[in-house]
N, CA, C and O atoms as a GROMACS GRO file, in nm:
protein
  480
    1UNK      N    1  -1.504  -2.356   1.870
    1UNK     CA    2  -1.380  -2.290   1.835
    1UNK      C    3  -1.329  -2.344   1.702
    1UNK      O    4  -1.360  -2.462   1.684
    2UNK      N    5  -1.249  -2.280   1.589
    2UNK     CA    6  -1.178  -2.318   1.522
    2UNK      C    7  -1.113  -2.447   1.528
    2UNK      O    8  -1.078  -2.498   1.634
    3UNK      N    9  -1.100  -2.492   1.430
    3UNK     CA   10  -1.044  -2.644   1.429
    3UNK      C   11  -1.015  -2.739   1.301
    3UNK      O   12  -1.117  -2.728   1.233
    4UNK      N   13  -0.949  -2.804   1.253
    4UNK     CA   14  -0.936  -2.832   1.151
    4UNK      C   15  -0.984  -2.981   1.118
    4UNK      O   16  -0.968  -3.076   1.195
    5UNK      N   17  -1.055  -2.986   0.975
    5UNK     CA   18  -1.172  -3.080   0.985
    5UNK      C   19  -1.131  -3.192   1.068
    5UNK      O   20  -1.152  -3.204   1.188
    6UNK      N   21  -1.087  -3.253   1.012
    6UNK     CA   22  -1.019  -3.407   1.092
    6UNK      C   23  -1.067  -3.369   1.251
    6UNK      O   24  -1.133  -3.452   1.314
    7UNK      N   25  -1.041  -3.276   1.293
    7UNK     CA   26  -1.115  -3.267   1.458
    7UNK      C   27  -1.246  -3.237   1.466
    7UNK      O   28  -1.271  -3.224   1.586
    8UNK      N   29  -1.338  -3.219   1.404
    8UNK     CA   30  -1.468  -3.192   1.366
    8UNK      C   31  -1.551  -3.233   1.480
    8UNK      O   32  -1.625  -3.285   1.396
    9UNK      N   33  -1.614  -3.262   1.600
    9UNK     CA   34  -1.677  -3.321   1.662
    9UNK      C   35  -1.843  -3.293   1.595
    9UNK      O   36  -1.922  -3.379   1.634
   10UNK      N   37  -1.899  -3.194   1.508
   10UNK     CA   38  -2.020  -3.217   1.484
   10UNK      C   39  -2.041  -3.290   1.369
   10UNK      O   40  -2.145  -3.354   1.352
   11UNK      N   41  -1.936  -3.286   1.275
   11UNK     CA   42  -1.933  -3.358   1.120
   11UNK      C   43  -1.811  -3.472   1.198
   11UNK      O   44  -1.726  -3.399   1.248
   12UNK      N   45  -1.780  -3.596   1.221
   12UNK     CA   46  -1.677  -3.731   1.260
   12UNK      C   47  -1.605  -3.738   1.116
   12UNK      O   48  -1.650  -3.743   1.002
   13UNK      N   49  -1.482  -3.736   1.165
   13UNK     CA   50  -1.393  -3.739   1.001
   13UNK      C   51  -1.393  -3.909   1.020
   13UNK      O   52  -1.309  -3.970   1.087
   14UNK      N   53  -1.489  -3.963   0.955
   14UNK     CA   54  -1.524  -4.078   0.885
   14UNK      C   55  -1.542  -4.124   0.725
   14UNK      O   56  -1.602  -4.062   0.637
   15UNK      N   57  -1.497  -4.208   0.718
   15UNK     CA   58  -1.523  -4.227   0.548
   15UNK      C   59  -1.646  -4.276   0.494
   15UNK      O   60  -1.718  -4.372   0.524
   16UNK      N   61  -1.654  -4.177   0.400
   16UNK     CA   62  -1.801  -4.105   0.324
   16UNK      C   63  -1.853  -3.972   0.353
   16UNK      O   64  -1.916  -3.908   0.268
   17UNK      N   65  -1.823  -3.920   0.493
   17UNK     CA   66  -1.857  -3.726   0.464
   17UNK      C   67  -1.788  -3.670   0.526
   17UNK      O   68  -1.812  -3.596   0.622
   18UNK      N   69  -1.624  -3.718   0.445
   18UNK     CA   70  -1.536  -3.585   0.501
   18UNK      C   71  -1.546  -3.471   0.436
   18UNK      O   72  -1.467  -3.380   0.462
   19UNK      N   73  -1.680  -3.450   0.304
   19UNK     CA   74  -1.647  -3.309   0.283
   19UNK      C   75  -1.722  -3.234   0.331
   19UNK      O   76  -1.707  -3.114   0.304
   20UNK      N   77  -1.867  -3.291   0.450
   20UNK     CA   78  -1.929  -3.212   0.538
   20UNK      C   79  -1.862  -3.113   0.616
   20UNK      O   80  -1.742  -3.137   0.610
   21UNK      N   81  -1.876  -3.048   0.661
   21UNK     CA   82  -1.799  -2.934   0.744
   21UNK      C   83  -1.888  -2.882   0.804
   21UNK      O   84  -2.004  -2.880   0.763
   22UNK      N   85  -1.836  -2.813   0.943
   22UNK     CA   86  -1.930  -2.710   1.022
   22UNK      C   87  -1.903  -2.574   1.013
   22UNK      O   88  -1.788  -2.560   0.972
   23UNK      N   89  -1.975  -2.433   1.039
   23UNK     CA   90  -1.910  -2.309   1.058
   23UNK      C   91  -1.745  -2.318   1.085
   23UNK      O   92  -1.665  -2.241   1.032
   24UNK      N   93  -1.718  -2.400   1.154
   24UNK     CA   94  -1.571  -2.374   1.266
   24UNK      C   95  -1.473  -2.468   1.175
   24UNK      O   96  -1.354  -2.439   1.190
   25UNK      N   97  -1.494  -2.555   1.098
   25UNK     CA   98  -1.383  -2.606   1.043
   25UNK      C   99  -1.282  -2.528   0.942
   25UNK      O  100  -1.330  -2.442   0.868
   26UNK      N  101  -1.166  -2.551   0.936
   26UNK     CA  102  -1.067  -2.535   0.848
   26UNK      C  103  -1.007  -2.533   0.770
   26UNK      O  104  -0.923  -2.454   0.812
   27UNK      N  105  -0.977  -2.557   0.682
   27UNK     CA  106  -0.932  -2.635   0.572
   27UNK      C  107  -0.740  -2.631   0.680
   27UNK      O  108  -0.693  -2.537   0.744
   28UNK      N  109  -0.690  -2.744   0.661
   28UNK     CA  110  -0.577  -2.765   0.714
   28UNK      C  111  -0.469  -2.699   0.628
   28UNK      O  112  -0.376  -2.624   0.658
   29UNK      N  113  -0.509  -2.748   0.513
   29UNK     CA  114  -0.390  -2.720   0.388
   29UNK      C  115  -0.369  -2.534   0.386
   29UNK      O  116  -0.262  -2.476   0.404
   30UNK      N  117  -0.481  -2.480   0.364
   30UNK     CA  118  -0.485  -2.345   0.301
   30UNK      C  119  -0.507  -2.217   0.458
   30UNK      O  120  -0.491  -2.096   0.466
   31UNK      N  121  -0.546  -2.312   0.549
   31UNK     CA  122  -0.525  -2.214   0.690
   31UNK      C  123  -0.659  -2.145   0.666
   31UNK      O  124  -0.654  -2.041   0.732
   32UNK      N  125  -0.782  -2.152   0.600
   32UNK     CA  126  -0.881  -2.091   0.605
   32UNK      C  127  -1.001  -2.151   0.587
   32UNK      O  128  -1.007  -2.253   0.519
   33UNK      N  129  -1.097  -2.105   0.637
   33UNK     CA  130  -1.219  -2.164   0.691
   33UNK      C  131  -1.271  -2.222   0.576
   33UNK      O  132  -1.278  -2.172   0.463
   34UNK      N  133  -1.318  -2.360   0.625
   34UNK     CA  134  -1.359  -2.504   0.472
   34UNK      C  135  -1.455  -2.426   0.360
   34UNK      O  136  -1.437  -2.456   0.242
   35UNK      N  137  -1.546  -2.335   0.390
   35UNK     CA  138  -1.618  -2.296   0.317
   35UNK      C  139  -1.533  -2.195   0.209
   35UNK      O  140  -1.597  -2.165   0.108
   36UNK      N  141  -1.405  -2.144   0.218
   36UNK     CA  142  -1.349  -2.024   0.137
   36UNK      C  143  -1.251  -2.118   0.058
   36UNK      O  144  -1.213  -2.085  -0.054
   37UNK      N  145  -1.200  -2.263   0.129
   37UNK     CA  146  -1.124  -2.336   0.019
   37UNK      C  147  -1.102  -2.351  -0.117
   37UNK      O  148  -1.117  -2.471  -0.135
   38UNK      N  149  -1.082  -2.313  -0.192
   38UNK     CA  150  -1.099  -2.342  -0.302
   38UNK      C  151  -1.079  -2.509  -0.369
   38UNK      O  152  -1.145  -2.538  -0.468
   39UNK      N  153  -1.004  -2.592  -0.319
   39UNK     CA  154  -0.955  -2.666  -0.316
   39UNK      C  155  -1.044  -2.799  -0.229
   39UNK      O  156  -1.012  -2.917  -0.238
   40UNK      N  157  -1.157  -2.749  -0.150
   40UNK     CA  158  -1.188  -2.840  -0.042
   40UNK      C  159  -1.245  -3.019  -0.094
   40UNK      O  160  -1.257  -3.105  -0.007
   41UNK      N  161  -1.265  -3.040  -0.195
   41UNK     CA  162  -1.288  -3.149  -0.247
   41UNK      C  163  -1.190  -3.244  -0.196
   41UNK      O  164  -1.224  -3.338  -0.124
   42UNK      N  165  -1.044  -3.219  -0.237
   42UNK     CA  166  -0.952  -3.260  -0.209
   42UNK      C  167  -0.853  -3.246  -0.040
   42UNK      O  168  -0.772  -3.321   0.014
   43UNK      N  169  -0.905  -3.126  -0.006
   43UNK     CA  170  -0.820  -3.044   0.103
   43UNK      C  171  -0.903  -3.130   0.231
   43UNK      O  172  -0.874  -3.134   0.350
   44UNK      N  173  -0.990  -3.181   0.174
   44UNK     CA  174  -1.109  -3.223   0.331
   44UNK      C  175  -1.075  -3.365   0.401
   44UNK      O  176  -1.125  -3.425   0.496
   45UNK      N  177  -0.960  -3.397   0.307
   45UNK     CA  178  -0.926  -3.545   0.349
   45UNK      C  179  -0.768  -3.495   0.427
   45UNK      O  180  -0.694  -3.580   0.478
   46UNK      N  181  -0.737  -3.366   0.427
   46UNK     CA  182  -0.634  -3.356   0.512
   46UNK      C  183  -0.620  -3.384   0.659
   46UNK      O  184  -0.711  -3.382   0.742
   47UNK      N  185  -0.483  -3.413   0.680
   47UNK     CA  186  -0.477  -3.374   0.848
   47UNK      C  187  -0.346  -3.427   0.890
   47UNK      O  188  -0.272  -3.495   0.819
   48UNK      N  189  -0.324  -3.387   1.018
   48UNK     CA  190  -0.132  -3.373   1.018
   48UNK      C  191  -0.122  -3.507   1.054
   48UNK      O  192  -0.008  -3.550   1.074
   49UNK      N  193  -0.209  -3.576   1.065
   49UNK     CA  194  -0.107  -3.716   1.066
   49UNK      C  195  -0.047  -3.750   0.907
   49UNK      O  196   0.050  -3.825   0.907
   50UNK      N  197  -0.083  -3.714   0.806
   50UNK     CA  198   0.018  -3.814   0.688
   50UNK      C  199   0.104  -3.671   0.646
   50UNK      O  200   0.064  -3.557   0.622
   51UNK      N  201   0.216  -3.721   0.649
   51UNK     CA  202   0.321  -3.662   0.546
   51UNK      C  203   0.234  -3.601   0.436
   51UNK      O  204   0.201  -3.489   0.475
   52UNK      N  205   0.190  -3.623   0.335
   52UNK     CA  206   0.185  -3.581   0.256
   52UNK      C  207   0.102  -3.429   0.256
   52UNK      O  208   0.100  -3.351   0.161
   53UNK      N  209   0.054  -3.416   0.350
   53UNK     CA  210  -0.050  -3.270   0.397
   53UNK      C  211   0.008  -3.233   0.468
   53UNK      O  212  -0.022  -3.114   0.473
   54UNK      N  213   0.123  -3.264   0.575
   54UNK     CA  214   0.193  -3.181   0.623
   54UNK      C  215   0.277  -3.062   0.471
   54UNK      O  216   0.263  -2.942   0.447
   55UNK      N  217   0.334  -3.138   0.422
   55UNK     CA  218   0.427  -3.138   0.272
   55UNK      C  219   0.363  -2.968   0.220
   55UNK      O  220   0.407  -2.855   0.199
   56UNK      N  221   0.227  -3.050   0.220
   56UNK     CA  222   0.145  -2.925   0.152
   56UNK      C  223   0.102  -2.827   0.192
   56UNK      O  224   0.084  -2.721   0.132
   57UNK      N  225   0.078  -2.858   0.322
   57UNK     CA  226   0.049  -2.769   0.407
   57UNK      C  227   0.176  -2.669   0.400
   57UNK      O  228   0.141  -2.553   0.422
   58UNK      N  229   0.319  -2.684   0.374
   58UNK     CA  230   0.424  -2.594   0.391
   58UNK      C  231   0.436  -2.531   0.276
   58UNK      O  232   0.480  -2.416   0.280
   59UNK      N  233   0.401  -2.590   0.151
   59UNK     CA  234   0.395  -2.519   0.059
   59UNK      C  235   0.293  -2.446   0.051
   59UNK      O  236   0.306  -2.336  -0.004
   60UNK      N  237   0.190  -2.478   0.094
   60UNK     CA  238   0.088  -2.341   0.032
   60UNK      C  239   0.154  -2.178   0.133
   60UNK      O  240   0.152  -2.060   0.099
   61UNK      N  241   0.199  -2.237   0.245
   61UNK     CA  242   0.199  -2.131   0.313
   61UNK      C  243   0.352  -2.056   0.272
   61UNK      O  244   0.390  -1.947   0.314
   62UNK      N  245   0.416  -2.136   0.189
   62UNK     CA  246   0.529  -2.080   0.134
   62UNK      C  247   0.502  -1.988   0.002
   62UNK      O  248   0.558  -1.883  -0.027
   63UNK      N  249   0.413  -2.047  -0.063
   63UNK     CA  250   0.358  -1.963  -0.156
   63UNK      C  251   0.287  -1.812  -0.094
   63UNK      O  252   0.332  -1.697  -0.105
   64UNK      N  253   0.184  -1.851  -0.040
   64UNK     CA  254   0.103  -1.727   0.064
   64UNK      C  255   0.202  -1.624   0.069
   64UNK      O  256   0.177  -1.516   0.017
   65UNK      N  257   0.376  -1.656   0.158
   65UNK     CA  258   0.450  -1.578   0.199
   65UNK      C  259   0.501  -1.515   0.062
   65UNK      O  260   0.481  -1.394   0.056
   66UNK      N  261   0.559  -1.569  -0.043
   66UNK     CA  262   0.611  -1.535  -0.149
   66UNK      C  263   0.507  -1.423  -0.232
   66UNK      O  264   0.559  -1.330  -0.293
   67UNK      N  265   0.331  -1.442  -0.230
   67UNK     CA  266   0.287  -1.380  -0.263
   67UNK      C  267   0.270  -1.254  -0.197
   67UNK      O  268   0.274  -1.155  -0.270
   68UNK      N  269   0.245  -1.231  -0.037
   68UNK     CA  270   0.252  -1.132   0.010
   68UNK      C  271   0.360  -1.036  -0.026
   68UNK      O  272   0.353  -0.916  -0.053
   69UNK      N  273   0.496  -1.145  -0.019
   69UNK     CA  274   0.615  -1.030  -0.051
   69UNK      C  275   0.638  -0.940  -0.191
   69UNK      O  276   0.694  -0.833  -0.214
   70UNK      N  277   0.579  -1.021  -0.259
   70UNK     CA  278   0.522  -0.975  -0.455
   70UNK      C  279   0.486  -0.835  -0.437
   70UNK      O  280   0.533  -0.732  -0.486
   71UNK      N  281   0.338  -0.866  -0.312
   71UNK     CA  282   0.264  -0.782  -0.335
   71UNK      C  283   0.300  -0.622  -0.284
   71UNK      O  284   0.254  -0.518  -0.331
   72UNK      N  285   0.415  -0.639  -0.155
   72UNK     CA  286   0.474  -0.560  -0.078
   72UNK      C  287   0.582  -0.479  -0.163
   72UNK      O  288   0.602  -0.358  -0.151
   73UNK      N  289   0.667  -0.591  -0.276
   73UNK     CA  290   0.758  -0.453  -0.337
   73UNK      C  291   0.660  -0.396  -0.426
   73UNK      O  292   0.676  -0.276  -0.449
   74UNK      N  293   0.556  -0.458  -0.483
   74UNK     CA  294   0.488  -0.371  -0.599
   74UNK      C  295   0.394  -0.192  -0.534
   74UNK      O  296   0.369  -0.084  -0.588
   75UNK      N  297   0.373  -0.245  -0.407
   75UNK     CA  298   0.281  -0.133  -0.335
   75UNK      C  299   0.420  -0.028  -0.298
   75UNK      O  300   0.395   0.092  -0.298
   76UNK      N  301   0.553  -0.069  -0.270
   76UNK     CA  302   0.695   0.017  -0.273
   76UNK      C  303   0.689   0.089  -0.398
   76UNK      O  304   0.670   0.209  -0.421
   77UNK      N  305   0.716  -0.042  -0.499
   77UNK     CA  306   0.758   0.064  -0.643
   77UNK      C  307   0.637   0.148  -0.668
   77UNK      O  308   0.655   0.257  -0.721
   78UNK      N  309   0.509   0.111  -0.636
   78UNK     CA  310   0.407   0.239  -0.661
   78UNK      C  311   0.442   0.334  -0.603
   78UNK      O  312   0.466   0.426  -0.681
   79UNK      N  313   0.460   0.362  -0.484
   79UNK     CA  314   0.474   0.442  -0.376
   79UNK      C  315   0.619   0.533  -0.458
   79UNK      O  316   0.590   0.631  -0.527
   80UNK      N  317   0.728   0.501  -0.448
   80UNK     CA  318   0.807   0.531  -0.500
   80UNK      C  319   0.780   0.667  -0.675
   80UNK      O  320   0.777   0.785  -0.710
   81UNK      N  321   0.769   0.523  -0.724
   81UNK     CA  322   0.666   0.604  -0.847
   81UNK      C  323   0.614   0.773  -0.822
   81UNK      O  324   0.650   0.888  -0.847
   82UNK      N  325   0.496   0.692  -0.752
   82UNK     CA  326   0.421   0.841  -0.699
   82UNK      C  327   0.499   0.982  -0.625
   82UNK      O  328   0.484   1.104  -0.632
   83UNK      N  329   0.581   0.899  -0.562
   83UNK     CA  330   0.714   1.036  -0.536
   83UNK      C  331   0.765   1.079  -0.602
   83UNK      O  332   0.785   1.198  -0.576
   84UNK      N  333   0.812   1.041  -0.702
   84UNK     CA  334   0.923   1.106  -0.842
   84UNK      C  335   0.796   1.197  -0.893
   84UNK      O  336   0.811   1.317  -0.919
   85UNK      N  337   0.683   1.138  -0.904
   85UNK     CA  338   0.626   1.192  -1.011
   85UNK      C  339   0.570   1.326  -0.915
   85UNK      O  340   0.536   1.425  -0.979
   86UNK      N  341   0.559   1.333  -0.777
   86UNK     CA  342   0.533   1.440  -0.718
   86UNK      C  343   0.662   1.532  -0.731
   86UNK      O  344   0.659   1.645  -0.780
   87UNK      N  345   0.752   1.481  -0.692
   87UNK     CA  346   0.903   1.578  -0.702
   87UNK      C  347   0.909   1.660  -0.864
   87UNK      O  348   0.931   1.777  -0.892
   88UNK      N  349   0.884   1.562  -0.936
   88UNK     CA  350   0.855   1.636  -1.075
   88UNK      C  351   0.773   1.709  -1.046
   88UNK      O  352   0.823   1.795  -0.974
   89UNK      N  353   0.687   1.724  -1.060
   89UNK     CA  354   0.560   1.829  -1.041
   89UNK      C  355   0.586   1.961  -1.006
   89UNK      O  356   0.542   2.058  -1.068
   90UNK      N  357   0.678   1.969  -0.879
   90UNK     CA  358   0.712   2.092  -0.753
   90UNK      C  359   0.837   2.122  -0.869
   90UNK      O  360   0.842   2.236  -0.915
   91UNK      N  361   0.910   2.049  -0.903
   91UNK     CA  362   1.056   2.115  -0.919
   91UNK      C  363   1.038   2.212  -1.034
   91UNK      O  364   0.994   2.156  -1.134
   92UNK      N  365   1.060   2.344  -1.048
   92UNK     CA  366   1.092   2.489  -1.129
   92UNK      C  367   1.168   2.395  -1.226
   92UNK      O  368   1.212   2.284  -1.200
   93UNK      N  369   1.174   2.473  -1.365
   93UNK     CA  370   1.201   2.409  -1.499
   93UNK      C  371   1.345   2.487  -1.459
   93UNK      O  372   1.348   2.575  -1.373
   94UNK      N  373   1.493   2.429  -1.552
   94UNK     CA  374   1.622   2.488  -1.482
   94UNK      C  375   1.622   2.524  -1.638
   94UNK      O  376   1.737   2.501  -1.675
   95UNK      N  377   1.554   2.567  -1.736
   95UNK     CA  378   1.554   2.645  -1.862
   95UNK      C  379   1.601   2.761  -1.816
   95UNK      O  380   1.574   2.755  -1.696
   96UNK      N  381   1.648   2.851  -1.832
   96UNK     CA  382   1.696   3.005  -1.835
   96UNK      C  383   1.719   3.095  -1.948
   96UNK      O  384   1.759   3.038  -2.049
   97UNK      N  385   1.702   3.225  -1.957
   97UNK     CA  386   1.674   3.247  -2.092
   97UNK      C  387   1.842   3.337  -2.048
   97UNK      O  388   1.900   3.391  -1.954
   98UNK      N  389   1.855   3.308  -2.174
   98UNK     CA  390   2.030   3.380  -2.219
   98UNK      C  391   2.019   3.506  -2.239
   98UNK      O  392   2.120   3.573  -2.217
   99UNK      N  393   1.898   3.573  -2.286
   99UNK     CA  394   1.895   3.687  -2.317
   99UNK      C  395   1.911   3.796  -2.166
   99UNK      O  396   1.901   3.750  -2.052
  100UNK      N  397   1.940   3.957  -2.197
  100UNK     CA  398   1.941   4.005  -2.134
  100UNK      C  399   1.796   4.079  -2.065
  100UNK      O  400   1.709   4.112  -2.146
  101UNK      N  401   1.775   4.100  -1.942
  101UNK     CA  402   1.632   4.155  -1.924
  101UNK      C  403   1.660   4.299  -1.918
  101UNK      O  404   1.758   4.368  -1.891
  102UNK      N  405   1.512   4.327  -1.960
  102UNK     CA  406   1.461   4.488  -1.973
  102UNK      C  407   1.316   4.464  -1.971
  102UNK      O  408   1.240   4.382  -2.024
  103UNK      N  409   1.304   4.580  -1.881
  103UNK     CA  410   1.181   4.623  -1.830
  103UNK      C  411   1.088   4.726  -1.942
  103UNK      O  412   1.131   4.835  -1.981
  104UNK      N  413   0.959   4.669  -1.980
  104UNK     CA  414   0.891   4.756  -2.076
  104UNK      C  415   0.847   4.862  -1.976
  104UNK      O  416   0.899   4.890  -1.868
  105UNK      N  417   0.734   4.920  -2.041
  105UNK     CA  418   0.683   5.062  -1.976
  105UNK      C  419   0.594   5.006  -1.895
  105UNK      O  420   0.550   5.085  -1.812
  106UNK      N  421   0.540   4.867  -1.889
  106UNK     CA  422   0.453   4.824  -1.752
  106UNK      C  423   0.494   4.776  -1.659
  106UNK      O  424   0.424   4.718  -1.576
  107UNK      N  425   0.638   4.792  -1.652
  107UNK     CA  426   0.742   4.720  -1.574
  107UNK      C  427   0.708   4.568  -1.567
  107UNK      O  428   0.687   4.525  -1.454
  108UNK      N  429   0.696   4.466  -1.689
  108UNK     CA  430   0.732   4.350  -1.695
  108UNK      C  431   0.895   4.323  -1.741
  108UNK      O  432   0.964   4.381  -1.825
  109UNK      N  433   0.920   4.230  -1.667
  109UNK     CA  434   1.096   4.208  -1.730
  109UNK      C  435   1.049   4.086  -1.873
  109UNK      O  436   0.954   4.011  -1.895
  110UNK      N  437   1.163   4.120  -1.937
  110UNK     CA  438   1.124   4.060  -2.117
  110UNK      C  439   1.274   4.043  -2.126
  110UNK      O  440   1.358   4.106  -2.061
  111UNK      N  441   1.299   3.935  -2.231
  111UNK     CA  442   1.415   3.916  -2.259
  111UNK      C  443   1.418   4.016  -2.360
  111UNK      O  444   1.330   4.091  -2.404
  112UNK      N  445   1.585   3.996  -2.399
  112UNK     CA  446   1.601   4.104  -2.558
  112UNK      C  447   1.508   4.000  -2.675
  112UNK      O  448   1.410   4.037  -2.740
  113UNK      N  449   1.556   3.898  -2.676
  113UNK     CA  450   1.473   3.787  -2.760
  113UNK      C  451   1.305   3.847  -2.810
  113UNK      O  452   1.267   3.912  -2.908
  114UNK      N  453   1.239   3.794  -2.700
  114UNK     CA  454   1.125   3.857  -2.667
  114UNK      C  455   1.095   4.053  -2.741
  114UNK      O  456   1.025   4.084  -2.837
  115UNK      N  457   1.153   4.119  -2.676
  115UNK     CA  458   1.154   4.285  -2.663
  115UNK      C  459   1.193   4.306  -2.838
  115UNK      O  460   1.200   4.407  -2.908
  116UNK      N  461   1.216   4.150  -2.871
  116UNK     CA  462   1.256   4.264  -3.071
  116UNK      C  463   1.153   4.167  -3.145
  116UNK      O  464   1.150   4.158  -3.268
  117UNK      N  465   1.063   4.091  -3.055
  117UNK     CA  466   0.967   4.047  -3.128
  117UNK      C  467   0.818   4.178  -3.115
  117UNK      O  468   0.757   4.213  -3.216
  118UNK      N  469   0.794   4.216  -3.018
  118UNK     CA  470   0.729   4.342  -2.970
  118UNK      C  471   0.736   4.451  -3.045
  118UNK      O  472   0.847   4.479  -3.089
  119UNK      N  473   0.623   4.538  -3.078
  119UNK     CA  474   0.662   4.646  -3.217
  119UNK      C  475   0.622   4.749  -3.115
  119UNK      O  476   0.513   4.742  -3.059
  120UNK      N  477   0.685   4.817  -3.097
  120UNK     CA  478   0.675   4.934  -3.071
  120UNK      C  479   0.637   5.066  -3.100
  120UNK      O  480   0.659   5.156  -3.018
   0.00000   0.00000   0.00000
């Protein structure tokens, strides 16, 4: 099962190969499996007994949270975005022509504008 190195029963968190690891270990600090650590050089000597990896342990996961939330208004303001720019799309232009309409002999309506550019 999952477990974070310091509990390791196939690798013994002993000094000289705490940066061995098995499939199932952890990285404590970053909450993800020792092999995806980026950090594991350093992260492999963690574990909740010292303060100081607890410490870190709260910050990374404070960061994690702060980044998810980044990522959550930016996928909003896209979303958003993409609505205006659909509502634009659908909405009829509110241009109107001032002129008066009249119908030619194919029964299209034409402004006067239009109808004295037309030669007859």
């Amino acid at each position: 099962f999952p477990h974070s190195r310091s509990n390791c029963v196939t690798h013994p968190f002993t000094n000289g190969n705490k940066v061995l690891h098995c499939l199932n270990c952890y990285c404590y600090v970053c909450d993800t499996p020792a092999s995806d650590c980026k950090e594991w050089p350093s992260h492999c000597e963690a574990s909740h007994d010292e303060p100081r990896w607890r410490e870190e342990r709260e910050r990374a996961k404070r960061l994690a949270r702060e980044q998810t939330a980044l990522a959550r208004e930016e996928k909003e303001r896209a979303k958003h975005r993409a609505r205006q720019q659909a509502t634009l799309a659908v909405v009829p232009s509110k241009r109107r022509s001032k002129g008066r309409k009249r119908k030619t002999s194919n029964g299209i309506n034409l402004t006067r504008k239009r109808i004295g550019s037309i030669k007859r």
